[in-house]
N, C-alpha and C positions, 0 to 999 in steps of 0.2 A: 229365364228368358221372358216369358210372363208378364213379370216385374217390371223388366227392362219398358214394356213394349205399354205396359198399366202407365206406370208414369212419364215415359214418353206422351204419351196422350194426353195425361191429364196438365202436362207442361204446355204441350199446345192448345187445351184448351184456354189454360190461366192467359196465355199471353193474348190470346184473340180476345178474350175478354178484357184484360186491361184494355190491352191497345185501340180495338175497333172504336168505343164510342169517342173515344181524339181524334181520330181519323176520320169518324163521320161529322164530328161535331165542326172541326176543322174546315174540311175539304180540301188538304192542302195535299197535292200529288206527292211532293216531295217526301214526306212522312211517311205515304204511303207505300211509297217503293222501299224506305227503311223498312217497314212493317213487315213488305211482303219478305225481303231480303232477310230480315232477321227469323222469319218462318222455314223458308227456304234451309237456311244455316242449320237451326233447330234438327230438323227432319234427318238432314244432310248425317250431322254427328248421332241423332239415332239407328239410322242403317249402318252407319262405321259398327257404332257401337253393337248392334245386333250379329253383326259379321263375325264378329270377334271371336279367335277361338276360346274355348274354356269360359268358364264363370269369375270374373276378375275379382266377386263377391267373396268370394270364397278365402281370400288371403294367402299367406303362406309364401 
């Protein structure tokens, strides 16, 4: 669960880092409402995925 929730994070950070400086460099709202959308989305399928019963890592 650890794991899960380590690169959870560190996916959110990769993307605010691609994304931000296009978005700033930009200004364009429209970009930004995908940005914030596609964070949103992110987050969204890590609390699914934290939910989850059992360890899916595990196989079997």
């Amino acid at each position: 669960m650890v794991l899960k929730i380590v690169t959870g994070i560190i996916a959110v950070l990769l993307l605010l880092g691609f994304a931000v400086p296009y978005v700033l460099k930009m200004k364009d709202i429209a970009l930004s409402i995908v940005v914030v959308a596609g964070l949103c989305l992110m987050l969204w399928d890590l609390w699914g995925s934290l939910r989850e019963d059992g360890d899916s890592d595990k196989g079997g």
